[in-house]
N, C-alpha and C positions, 0 to 999 in steps of 0.2 A: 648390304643389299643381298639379300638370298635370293635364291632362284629352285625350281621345284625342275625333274627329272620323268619328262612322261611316260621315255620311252625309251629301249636301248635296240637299236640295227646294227648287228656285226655279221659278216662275213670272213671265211678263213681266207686270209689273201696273204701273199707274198709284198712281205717291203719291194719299193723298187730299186735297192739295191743287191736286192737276191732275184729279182725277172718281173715281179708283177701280176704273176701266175695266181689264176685261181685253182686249186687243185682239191683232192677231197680233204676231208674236216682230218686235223692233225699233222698233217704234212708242210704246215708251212706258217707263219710267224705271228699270227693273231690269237694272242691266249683267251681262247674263247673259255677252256676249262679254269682259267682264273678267275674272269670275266665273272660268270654263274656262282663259282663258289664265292667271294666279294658280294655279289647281289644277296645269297643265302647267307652268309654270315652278320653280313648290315640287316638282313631284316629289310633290304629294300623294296616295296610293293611294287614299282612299276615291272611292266613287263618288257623280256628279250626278243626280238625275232631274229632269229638267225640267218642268213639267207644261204640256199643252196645253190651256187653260180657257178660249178665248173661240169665239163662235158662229163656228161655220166654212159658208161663203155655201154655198145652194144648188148652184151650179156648178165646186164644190172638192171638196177631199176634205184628210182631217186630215196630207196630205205636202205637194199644192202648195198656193201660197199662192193666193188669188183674187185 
């Protein structure tokens, strides 16, 4: 039985064995840049959304990083 792939939702999160923490993209244990390169390499067509879920500083904004 196969099964088709519509969609992929990652966010960078923390296991809970490291806190659970959402923090900015790269700082914590969801290989999102594997994740994308795997999609690119398989040639897979559905689409990624990333989600952006940790507190972004006063002096930023949700593109650059503080």
């Amino acid at each position: 039985m196969g099964f088709n792939i519509l969609s992929m939702h990652v966010k960078d999160r923390q296991t809970p064995e490291n806190g659970k923490a959402n923090l900015t993209f790269g700082q914590v244990d969801t290989p999102i840049v594997d994740l994308l390169r795997l999609m690119r390499d398989q040639k897979y067509s559905f689409p990624a959304t990333i989600e952006l879920e940790y507190d972004i500083p006063e002096d930023s904004d949700a593109v650059k990083s503080g």
